[in-house]
N, C-alpha and C positions, 0 to 999 in steps of 0.2 A: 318785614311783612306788616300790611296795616293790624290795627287793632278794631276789635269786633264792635264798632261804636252803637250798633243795633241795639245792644242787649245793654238789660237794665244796670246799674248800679248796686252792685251786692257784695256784702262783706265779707269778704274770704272765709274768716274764722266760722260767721255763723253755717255756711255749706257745708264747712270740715267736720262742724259739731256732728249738722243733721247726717251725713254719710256714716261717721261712727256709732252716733248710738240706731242709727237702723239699720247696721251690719252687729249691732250687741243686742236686739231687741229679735230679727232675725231667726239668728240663731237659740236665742231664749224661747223664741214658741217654736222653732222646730223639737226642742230637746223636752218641754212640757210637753208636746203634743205623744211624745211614746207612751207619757206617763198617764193622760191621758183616757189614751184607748188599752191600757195594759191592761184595766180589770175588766173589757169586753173581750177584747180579741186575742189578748197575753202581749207579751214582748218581744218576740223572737225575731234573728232573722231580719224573716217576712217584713214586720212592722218597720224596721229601722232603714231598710232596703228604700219601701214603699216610703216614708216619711222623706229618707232625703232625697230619690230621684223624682217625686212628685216636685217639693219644694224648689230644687232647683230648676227644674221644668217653670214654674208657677214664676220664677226670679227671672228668668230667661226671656217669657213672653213679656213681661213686665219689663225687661230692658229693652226689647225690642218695640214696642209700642211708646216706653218712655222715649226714646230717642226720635221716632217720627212727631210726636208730639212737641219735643223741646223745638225740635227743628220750625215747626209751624207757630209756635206760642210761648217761647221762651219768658215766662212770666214766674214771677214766687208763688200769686194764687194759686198755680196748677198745681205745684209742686206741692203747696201746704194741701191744697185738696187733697190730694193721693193720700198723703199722710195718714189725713182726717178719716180718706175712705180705710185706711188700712186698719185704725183705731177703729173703727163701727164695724167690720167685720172681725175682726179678734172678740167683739165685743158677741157677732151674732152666735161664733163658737162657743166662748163660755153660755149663751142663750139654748141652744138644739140640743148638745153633745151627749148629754145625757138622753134623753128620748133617741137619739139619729143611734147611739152606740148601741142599745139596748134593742132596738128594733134590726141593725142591721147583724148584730150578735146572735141573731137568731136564723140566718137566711142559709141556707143549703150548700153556697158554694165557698166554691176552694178557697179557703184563708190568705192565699196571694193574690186573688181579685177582690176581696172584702179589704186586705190593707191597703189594696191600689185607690178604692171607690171612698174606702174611709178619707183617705188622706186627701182626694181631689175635693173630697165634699167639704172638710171643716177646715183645711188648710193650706191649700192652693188660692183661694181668692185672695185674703189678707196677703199674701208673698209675689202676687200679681203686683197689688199695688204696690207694695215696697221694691218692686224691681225699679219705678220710675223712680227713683231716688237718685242714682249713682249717674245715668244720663241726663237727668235733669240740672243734676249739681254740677256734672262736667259743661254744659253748656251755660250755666250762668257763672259759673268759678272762669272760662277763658274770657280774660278780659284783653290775652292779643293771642295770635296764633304761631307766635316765635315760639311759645313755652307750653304748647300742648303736649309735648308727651311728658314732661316734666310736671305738669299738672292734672293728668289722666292718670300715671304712674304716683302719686302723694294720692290722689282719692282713692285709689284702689287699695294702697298701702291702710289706710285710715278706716277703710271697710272691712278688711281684713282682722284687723287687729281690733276692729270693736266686734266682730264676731267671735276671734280669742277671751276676749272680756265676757260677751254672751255665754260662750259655750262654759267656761269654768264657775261664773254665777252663777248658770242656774243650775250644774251639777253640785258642787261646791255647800253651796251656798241658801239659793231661794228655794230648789224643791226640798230639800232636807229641813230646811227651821222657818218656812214662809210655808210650803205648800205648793201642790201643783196649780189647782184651779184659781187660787188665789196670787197667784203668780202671773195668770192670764190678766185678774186683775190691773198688774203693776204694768203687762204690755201693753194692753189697749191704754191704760189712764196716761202712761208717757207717751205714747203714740198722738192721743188729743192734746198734748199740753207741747210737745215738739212744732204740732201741725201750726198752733198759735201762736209760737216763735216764730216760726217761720213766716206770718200773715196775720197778723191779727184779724184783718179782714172778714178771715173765713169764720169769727165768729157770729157777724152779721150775716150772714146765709142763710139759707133755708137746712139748717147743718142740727137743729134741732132736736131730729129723730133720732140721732148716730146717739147723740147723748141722754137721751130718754131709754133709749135702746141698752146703753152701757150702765144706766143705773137699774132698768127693770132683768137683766142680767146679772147683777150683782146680789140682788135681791132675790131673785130665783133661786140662783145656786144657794145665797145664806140659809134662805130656808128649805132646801131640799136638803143640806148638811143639817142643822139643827132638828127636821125630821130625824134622820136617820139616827142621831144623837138621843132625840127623846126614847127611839125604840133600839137601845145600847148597843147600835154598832159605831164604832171608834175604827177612824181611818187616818192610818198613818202613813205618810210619806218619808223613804227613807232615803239615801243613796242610792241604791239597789232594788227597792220594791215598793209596789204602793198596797199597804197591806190593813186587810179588813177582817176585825173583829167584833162578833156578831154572839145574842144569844139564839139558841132555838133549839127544836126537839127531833132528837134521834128516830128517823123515820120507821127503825125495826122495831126500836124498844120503847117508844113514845117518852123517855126521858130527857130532862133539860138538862143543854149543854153548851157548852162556849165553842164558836169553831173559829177559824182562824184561815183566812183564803186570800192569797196573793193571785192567784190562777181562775179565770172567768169560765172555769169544766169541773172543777176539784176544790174541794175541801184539803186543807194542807194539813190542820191540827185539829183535833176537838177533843174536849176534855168534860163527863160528866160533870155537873153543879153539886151530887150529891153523892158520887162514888168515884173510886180510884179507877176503875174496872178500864180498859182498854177501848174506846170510842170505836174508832176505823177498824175494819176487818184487818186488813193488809200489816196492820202494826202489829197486830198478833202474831202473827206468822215471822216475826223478831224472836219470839218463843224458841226456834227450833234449833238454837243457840243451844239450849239443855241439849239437845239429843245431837248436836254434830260436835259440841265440842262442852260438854256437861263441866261443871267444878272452874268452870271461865274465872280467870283472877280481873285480868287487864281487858277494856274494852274500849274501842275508837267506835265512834259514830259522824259520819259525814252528813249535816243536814242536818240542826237543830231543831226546827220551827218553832213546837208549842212544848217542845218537851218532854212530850207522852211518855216516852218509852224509856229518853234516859231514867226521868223518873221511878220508872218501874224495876230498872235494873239495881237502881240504889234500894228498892224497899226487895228486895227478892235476893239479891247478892249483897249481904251484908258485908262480906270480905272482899268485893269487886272495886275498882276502881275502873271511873267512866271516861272518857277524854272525850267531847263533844267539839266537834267544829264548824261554826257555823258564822257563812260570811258576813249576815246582817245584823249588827248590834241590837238595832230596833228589834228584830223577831226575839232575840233576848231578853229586852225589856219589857214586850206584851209578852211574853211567856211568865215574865217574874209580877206581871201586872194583873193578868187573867187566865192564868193556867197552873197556878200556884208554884212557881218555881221558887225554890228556895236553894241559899246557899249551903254548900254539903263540904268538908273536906276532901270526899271521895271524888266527887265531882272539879272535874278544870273544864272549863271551858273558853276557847281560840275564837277569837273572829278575823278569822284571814281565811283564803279562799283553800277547798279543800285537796287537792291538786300540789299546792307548793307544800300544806303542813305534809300530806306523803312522802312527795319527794325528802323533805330534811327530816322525816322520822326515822329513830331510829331503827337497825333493823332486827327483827323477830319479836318487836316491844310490845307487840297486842295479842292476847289470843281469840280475841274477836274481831271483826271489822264490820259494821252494820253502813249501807251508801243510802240513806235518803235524800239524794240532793235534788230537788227539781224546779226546776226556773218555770215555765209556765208550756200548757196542751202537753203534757205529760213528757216534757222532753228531760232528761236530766242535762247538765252544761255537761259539752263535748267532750271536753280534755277528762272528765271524770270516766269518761266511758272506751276508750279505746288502751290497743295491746301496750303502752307504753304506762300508761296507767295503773292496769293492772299488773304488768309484770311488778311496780312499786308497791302494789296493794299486798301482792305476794310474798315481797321483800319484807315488808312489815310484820308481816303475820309470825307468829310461831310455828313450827313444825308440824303440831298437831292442831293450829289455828283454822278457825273457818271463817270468809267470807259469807255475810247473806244481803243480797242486792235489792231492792224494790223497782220493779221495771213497770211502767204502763205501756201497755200494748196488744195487737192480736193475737191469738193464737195460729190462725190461717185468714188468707184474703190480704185485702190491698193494704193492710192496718198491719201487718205483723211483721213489718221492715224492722223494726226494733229490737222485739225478740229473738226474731233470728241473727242478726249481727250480736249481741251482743251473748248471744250462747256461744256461739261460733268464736268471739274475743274470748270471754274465761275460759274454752275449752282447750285454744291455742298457750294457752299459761299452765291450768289447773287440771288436773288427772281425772277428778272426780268433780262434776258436777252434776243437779241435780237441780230442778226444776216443779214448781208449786203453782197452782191455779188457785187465787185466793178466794173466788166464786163459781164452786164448782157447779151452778146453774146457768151462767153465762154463757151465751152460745159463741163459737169459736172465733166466729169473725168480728165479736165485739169489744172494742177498747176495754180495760178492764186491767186490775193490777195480779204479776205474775212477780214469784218471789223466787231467785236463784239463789243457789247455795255451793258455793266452793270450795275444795278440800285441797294442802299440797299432800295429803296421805288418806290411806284409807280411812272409814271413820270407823270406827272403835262404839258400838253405841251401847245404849246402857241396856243392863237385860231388863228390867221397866220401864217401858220409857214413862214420863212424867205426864200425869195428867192432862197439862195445860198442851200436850206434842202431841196426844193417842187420836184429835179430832183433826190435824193439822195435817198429818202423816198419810191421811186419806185423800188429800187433795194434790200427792204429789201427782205426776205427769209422766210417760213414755219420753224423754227428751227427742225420739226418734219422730214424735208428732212435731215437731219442730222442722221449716225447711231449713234448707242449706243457708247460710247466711253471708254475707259479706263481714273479714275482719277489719275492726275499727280501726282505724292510726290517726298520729295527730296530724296528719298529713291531707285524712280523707275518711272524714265521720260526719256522715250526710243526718245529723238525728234529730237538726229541723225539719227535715225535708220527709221524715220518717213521720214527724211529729201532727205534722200540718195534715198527710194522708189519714194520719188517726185521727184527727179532729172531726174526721167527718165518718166516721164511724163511733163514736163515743154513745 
């Protein structure tokens, strides 16, 4: 077959560079980008659905434009432009995101059209251009057309495999001890310094703005972080969460307090500055612990956050011992940083996910089991919530042991998919359940938190009940107000999709 004598003179190596590190760069703002919109819109799901069929959509029209293009203008300038353009729009993301996320975190509609409209807006353009990459590079890499598939097949190999590099950096690695937005950083800054590998050229351009752009960006954001920094909120990126600790004053009792929020609807932890006393309503109703299962020895709690509560079980159960399992290290160490967590003997506390420590605990070793585990629009993670779950939670328990759950959700209307499935789950396990509205002025159809409590035996309750229970007791619930529910399995536990309906009732 002849060879392509058309096309310019280019160095293999340097094509193979540019295909892998923008199949590692790629994948590096797709995986920034959840992190991103977590503290507007949360992370669920939705977001990760919307991020990657956006993104590849944005890749796709980007290969297909890149290849009518190569075919017409097979040059490196074009190729480094794209680059350059892809670097000036990562650039305009880190520029908007904040104002675009905050204004559109406030709109009406359904949380699978806000992830769709987020994702086209801050992170389709840059992924447009980086499509023309892989076409571009395939038409100036065939230097004869004997060895086209042998050469179409190594760049794709090459793209692939610096998106495996992308993808484990930036979980691994940049968002945990670099940062997320500062990580944006390090894509647009390789992005302009790739594009001048590739051309030098295009630094004489009229290319000027992209980089005025990428420094008055950089700048923005430092100073909107050191803002937030003068007025002590500390944001931490972790594996797992991008979590925000803040002071400010308890809106009932006008008292200052630290709160602690991974979730862009909810407060996760808060902890008064000047007293021990119990922050959040909902953590109270932990309390009912005395009156279903009084003289508790051994107690599991799923969901550390800020540590409210285990703390309280250690000043109130002096003879108790706490087991805490909490999957993020980091909510550990802002708990030991600003919610005064200190080391106790009585206290252990697991960072592994809460699900597997169940399953290998052993069995009747708690007489309590407290579930506050929640990822973000009040959903708790799946597997924590269906029949296969609980029947382990069961297992754990003592005989005369009780569950009590923190569930957000409706009592009736389009919002209380949740409640009802997961009454319906402990009731196919547990004899005795029993149900708690932890604001008993919230009207029914309003998101709001609801505290279950499950027994495997009757409860035995104390002929006093204890003060901290006698105000509690009054906000239990008819379970019979509750509709019929769907049971959860790990098969089929729809509790994003529960969760996203609640969002818009909140």
């Amino acid at each position: 077959m002849p060879e392509n004598t058309n096309l310019p003179s280019v160095r293999p190596v340097l094509l193979e560079m540019v295909v892998f590190l923008s199949g590692a760069l790629v994948m590096t703002y797709e995986i920034v980008g959840a992190r991103i919109v977590a503290p507007y819109l949360g992370s669920s799901t939705y977001i990760w659905t919307s991020l990657i069929g956006v993104i590849l959509g944005a890749l796709s029209l980007g290969y297909w434009l890149g290849g009518r293009m190569a075919d017409k203008r097979p040059q490196l300038g074009v190729l480094s432009a794209a680059v350059f353009a892809a670097g000036g729009l990562v650039s305009l993301t880190i520029l908007v995101k904040s104002v675009f996320l905050a204004s559109i975190a406030q709109s009406p509609l359904p949380l699978e059209l806000l992830a769709v409209i987020t994702s086209l807006t801050l992170f389709a353009p840059a992924s447009v251009a980086l499509g023309f990459v892989i076409p571009y590079a395939t038409k100036l890499r065939l230097g004869s057309l004997d060895d086209t598939g042998r050469t179409v097949g190594r760049l794709y190999a090459l793209s692939t495999l610096g998106s495996i590099l992308g993808t484990f950096a930036a979980g691994f690695f940049l968002i945990p001890f670099v940062g997320s937005t500062r990580t944006l950083y390090l894509v647009a800054g390789a992005l302009f310094a790739l594009a001048f590998l590739i051309s030098p050229v295009i630094a004489e351009r009229k290319n000027i703005g992209a980089i005025v752009l990428f420094v008055v960006a950089i700048g923005g954001s430092e100073l909107e972080a050191a803002y937030l920094r003068s007025q002590g909120v500390a944001e931490i990126d972790s594996e797992y969460n991008r979590i925000r600790v803040f002071e400010t004053t308890d809106s009932r009792t006008e008292m200052p307090m630290t709160a602690m929020v991974i979730d862009p609807f909810a407060i996760q932890s808060a902890k008064f500055l000047e007293s021990d006393e119990l922050v959040l309503e909902y953590t109270k109703f932990f309390r009912l612990v005395r009156h279903y299962r009084p003289g508790h020895q051994t107690a599991l709690m799923i969901g550390g956050a800020g540590y409210s509560f285990p703390q309280e079980l250690l000043r109130e159960f002096p003879e108790a011992a706490v087991d805490v399992v909490e999957i993020d290290p980091a909510m550990t160490e802002a708990a030991e940083t600003h919610f005064g967590l200190k080391p106790d003997p009585r206290l252990r506390i697991f960072h592994e996910d809460g699900r597997i420590f169940i399953n290998r605990a052993a069995a009747k070793s708690y007489d309590a089991v407290f579930i506050d585990a929640f990822g973000t629009l009040f959903s708790v993670p799946f597997h924590l919530t269906t029949i296969e779950a609980v029947r382990e939670i069961e297992r754990v328990l003592a005989d005369d042991g009780a569950v009590i759950v923190n569930i957000g959700s409706a009592l009736a209307g389009p919002a209380d998919g949740f409640l009802a499935s997961t009454l319906a789950t402990y009731r196919s396990v547990f004899p005795f359940v029993d149900i708690f509205k932890v604001d008993g002025g919230l009207a029914e159809g309003k998101v709001q938190n609801f505290i279950l409590v499950a027994r495997k035996a009757e409860p035995a309750f104390p002929a006093e009940p204890h003060p901290q229970v006698t105000p509690l007791r009054a906000n239990k619930i008819d379970p019979a107000r509750v509709r019929a529910g769907q049971v959860l399995t790990d098969e089929l536990a729809p509790v994003e999709l529960f969760a996203s309906r609640a969002a818009r009732y909140r």
